[in-house]
C-alpha positions in Angstrom: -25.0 -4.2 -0.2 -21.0 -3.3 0.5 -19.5 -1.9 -2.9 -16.2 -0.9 -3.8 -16.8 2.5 -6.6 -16.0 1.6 -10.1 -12.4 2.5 -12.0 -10.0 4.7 -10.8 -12.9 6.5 -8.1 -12.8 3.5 -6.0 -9.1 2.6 -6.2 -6.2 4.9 -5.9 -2.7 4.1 -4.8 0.6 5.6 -4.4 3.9 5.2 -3.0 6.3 7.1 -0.3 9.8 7.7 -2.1 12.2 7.6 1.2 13.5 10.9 0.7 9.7 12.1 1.4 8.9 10.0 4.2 7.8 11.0 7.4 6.9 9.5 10.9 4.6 12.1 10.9 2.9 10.3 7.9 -1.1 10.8 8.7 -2.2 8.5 5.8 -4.3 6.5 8.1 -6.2 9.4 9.7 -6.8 12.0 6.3 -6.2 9.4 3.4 -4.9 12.2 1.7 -1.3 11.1 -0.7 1.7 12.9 1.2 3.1 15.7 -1.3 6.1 14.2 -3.2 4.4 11.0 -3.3 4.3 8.2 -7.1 0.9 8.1 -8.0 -0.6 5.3 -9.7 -1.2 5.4 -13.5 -3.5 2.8 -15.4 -1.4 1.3 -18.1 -3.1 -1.4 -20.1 -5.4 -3.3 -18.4 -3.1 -2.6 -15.0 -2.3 -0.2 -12.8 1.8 0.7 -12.1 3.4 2.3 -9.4 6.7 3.1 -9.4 8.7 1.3 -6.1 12.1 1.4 -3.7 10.5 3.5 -1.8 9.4 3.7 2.0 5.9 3.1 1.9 2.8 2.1 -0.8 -0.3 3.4 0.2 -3.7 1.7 -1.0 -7.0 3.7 -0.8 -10.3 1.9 -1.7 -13.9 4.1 -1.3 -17.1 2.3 -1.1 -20.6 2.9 -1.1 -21.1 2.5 2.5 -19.2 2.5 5.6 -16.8 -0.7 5.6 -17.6 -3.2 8.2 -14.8 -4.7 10.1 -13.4 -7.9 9.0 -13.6 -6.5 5.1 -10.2 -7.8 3.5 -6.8 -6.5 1.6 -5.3 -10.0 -0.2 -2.3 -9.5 -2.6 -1.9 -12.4 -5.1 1.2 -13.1 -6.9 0.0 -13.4 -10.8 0.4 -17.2 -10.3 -2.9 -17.1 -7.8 -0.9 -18.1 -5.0 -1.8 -15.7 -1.7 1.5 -13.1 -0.9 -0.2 -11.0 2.0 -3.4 -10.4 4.0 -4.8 -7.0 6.0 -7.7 -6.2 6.7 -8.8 -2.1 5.2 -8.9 0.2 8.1 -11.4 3.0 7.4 -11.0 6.4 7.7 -11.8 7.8 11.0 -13.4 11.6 8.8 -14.6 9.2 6.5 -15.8 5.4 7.1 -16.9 4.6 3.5 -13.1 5.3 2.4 -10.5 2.7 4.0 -6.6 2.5 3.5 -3.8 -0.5 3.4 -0.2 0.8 4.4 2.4 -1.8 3.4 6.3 -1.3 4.2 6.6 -5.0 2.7 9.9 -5.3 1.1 8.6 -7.6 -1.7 6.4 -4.5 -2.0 7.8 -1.5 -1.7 11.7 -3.3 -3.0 11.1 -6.4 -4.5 14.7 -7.9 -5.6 12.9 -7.9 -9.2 12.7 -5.4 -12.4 9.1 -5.7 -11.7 6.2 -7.8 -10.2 2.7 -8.3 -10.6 0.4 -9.0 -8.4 -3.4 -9.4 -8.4 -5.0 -7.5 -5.5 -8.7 -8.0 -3.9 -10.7 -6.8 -1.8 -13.4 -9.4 0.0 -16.6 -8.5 2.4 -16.5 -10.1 5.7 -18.9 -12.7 4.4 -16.1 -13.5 2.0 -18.0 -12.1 -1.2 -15.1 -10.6 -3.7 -15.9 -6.7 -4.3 -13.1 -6.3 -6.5 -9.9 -7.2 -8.2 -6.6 -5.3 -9.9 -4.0 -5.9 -11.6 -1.3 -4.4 -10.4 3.0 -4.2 -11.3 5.5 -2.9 -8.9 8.5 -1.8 -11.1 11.8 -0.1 -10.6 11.7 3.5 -11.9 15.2 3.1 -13.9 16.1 0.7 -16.7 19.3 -0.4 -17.2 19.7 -1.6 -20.6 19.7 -5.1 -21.9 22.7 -7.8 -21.6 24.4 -8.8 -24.8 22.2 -11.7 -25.2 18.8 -9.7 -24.9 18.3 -10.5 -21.1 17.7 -7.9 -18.2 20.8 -7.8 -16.0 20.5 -9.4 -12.4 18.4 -6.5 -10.4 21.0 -7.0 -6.8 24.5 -7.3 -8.4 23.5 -5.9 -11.7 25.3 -8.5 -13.8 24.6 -9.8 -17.2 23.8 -13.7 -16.7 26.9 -16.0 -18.3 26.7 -16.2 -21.6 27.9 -19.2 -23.3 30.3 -19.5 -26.4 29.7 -17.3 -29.2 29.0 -18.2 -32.5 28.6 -16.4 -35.6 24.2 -16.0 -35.7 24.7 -14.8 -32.1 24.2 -10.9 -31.7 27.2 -11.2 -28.5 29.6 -13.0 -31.0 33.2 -11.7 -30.9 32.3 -9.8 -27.5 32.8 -13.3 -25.5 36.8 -12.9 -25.5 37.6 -9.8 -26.5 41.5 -10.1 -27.5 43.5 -8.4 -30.0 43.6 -10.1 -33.1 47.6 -10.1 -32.9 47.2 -11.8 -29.3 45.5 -14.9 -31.2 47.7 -17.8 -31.8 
């Protein structure tokens, strides 16, 4: 019976910064993480990869060759399906097999981060195995006055409304000299 390996020896992952990428890349054929590469690291009960890259790379080793038809589905943490591929195996070695994704709401989501639930399903449609899994930005930029994350395109602070005393933003909302008050 098909079987992905247990932990972090049947699941490995890592991601392309641009400044490393290559047409040359020869992922698919050796499986092998191009020097320069983000590796995954297990945080919690999830794995992280660090993203705006060019490419994430998704290596899975089973017990067995993998048969054709075996499937890659990406879930947003909602349960609703983002993507489908089907693993490609190795040509040196059938019982690994590899997902390349170039995605942008993979590899440069217009988020801080996003998590996704990924799983891997025989051809007869038996799950092998499921991962938690965030994408985040590499760089945090500090918190708004209000506690919020600042918009991750234009890098604003969301409006904030008026100010009142028991608010941590209060006085910041208008800014004037006190001799410019009436």
């Amino acid at each position: 019976m098909l079987q992905v390996k247990s932990g972090e020896e049947g699941f490995s992952a890592w991601c392309i910064p641009n400044e490393w990428y290559s047409s040359l890349n020869d992922v698919k054929e050796s499986g092998i993480m191009p020097p320069g590469s983000r590796e995954m690291t297990a945080v919690d009960d999830r794995f992280e990869l660090i993203i705006q890259v060019a490419e994430c790379d998704f290596l899975y080793s089973f017990n067995q060759p993998v048969p054709a038809g075996t499937k890659w589905t990406a879930y947003y943490s909602t349960g609703t399906m983002f993507m489908e591929q089907e693993l490609v195996p190795l040509p040196a070695d059938g019982t690994r097999a590899v997902v390349i994704s170039q995605n942008p709401y993979v590899i440069d989501p217009p988020y801080w981060y996003i998590d996704y639930v990924f799983k891997i399903t025989a051809p007869d449609g038996t799950e092998l195995r499921s991962d938690n899994v965030r994408l985040k930005r590499g760089w945090d930029p500090g918190r708004c006055y209000q506690g919020a994350m600042p918009d991750p395109i234009t890098l604003k602070c969301p409006e904030i409304g008026e100010g009142h005393p028991w608010d941590p933003w209060y006085g910041w909302d208008d800014p004037k000299p006190e001799s410019e008050i009436p």
